[in-house]
N, C-alpha and C positions, 0 to 999 in steps of 0.2 A: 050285100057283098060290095056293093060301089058303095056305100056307107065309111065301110072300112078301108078304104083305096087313101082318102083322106087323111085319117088320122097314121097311116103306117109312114106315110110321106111327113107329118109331122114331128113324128119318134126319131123320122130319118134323120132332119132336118136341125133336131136338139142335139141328138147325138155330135154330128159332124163338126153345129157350135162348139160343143164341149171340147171338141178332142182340137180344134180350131187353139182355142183358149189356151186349154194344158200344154199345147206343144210351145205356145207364146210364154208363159210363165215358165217354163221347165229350162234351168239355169247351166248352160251346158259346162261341160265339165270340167276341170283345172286340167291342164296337160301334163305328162304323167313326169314323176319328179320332183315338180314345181311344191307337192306339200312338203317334201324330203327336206329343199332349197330353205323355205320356212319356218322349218322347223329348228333348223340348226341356225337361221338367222335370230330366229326369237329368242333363243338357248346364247346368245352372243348379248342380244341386247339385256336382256335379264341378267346380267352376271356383272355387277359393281366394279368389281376390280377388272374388267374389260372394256365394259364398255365406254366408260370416259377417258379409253387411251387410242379410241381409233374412231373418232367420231365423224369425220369426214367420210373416209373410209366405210362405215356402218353407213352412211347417207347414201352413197353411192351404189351399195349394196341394197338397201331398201329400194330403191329404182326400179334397179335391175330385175330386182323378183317380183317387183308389181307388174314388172312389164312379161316377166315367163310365166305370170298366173294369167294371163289373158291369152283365151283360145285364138289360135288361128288354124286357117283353112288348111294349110300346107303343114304336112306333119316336121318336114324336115328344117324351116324355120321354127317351129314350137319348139324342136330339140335344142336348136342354138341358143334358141335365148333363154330357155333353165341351163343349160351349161354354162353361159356368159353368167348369169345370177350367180352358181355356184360358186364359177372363179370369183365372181364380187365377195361373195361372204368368205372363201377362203383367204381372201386377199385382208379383210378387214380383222378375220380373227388372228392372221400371223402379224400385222403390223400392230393389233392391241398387245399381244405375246409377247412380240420383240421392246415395244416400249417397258409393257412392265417387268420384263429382266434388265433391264436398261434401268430404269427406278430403282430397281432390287441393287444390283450391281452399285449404283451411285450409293443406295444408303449403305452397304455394305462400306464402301471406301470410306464414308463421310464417317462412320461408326471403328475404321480401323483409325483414323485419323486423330478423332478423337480421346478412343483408347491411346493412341501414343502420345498423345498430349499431354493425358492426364498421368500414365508414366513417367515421363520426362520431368513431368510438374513434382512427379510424388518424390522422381531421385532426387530430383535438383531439392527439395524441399529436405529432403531425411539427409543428403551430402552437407547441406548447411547447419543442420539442427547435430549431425553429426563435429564437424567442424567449427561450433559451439560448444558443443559438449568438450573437446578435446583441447581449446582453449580454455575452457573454466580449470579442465583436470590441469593443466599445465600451470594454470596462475594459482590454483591450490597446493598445486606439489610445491609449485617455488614459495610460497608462502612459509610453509614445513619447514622448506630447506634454508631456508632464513633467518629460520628459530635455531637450528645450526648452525649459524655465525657459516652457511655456505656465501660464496659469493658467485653473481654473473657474469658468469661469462661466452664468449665467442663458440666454444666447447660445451657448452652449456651450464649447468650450477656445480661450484665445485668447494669442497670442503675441505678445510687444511688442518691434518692433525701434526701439532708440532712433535717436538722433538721430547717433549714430556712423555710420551708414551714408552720412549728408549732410552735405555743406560748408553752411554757413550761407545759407540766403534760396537754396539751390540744390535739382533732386532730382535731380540725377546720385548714382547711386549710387560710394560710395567703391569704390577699388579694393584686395580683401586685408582687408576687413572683413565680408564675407557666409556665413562660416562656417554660423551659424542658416539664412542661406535657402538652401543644398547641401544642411542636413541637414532642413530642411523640404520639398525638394522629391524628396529621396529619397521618403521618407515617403511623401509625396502620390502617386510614383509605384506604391508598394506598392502603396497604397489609393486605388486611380482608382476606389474610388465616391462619391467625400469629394469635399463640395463646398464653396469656401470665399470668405471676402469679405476683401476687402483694406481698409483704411478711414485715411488719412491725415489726421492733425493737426498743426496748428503752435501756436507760443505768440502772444502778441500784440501782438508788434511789426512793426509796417505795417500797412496798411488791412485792413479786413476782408476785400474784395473780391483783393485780393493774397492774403493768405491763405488764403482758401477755392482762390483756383486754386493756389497750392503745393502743398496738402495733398492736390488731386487727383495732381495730377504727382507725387508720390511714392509714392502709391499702385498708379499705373501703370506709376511703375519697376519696383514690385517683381511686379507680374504679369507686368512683359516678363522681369524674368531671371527666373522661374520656368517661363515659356512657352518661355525660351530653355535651359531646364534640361527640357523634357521633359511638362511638365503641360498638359494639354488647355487651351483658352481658352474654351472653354464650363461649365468647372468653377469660373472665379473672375468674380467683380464687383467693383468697385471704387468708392469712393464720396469724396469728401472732403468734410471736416466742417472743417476751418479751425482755429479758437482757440475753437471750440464748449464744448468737452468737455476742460476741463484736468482735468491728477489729480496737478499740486502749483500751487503757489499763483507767477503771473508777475512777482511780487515781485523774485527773485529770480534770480541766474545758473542755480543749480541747479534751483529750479524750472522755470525755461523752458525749458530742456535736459530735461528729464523729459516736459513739454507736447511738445515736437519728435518727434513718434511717425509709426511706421505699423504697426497693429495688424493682425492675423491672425485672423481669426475661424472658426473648422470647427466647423460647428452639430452640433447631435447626431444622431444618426440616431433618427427613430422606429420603433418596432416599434408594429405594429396588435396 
C-alpha cells in the first residue's frame, strides 16, 4: 500500500504539468467583434477598385484592428477599441467610395467633353464640306448660265431676252425665236431650287402708263412658256418696270430695240 502512495503522487504530479503547459499554450480569445471588424477590413482590401483609393486611410484601419484583436483585461476597453477599428474601416471604405465616384464623375465629364468636341468637330466639318458643296453648285450653275449669254451681276446671273422674241407695242411671244427660253427652262428644271424673277421693259414710245403695262405683259409671257415648259409658278415673279431702266440711249432705232427687254434674274444662293 505504501508502494503505491508514490506512484499516485507521480500521476499527480504529471497531470498538474500538463494542465500547467496547456493553460500556457491555450491562445486566449479575440474580443468579441474584433473577427466581424476583419472581416469587412479584408473585404475592403481585397477589392481593386477600393482599395488603391484609400490607402492611407486602409493603413490606418489595419492598426486599429490589430490593436481591437488584442485581449485585454478590462472588458470595457476591449469594446472601444473594436468600435474605434470599426469607425477606422468605415472611415477607409467611405473615403475609397467617395474617391471613386469622384473618378467616375471626372471620366464622365472628361467623356461628355469629348463627345462635344467631337460634335462640334463633325458640324464644323459637314458646315464646311457643306459650304463647299454649295460653292461648286453656284460656280456650275454660273457656268450654265454663261452658256446663255447670262451675265453678273450684283442681283445675281441675269439673262436678257431682247426684243426679237416680240412684235412691236405687242407681248405675244414670237413663234421659232425661244431657243434661250427651252434652254433656260431646261436649266431651271435641273435645278428646282433656283428661284427667279422675270422683269419687263420697254423703250419710250407711248405713254408711260402703256408702257409700264407692256413691259408687265411680257414679262408674263415669258413665265407662262416656262410654266408651260415645266417650272413650278411659285419659283418665278414678275414685275414690269416700263421705259424706267434703259441701257442704250432712245435716240435711236437701235437703241430702242436694246431698251425692248425681259430680263431674267436667278439671285444667288446664300450659304449661312
Amino acid at each position: 500500500m505504501n508502494k503505491k502512495i508514490p506512484d499516485i503522487l507521480k500521476i499527480s504530479g504529471l497531470s498538474l504539468a500538463i494542465m500547467i503547459i496547456n493553460a500556457c499554450t491555450i491562445q486566449p480569445e479575440s474580443p468579441n467583434g474584433a473577427s466581424d471588424v476583419r472581416a469587412k477590413l479584408s473585404a475592403l482590401q481585397d477589392d481593386p477598385t477600393l482599395s488603391s483609393r484609400a490607402q492611407l486611410a486602409i493603413k490606418e484601419a489595419e492598426i486599429a484592428t490589430l490593436i481591437a484583436e488584442s485581449p485585454e483585461k478590462e472588458k470595457a476597453l476591449s469594446d472601444h477599441q473594436v468600435f474605434m477599428a470599426d469607425r477606422k474601416v468605415e472611415i477607409a471604405i467611405a473615403t475609397a467610395q467617395t474617391r471613386l465616384l469622384e473618378d467616375q464623375r471626372k471620366g464622365i465629364i472628361e467623356q461628355r467633353e469629348t463627345a462635344r468636341l467631337d460634335s462640334r468637330t463633325r458640324e464644323a466639318n459637314s458646315a464646311r464640306k457643306e459650304m463647299q458643296s454649295a460653292q461648286q453648285r453656284n460656280e456650275d450653275l454660273e457656268r450654265q448660265l454663261l452658256d446663255l449669254n447670262a451675265k453678273k451681276s450684283n442681283r445675281g446671273m441675269v439673262l436678257t431676252l431682247g426684243d426679237l422674241l416680240f412684235e412691236t407695242g405687242k407681248s405675244d411671244l414670237k413663234h421659232g425665236i425661244t431657243e434661250n427660253l427651252d434652254k433656260l427652262s431646261i436649266f431651271l428644271i435641273e435645278n428646282d431650287d433656283r428661284q427667279l424673277i422675270v422683269e419687263g421693259y420697254t423703250d419710250n414710245i407711248g405713254s408711260d402708263s402703256f408702257n409700264l403695262n407692256l413691259s408687265l405683259k411680257r414679262a408674263d409671257a415669258v413665265k407662262a412658256y416656262l410654266l408651260d415648259h415645266g417650272v413650278a409658278d411659285n419659283r418665278m415673279q414678275t414685275s414690269g418696270k416700263g421705259e424706267s431702266a434703259p441701257i442704250a440711249s432712245n435716240d435711236t432705232a437701235t437703241g430702242r430695240q436694246r431698251n425692248r427687254r425681259v430680263e431674267v434674274i436667278i439671285p444667288d444662293q446664300t450659304t449661312e
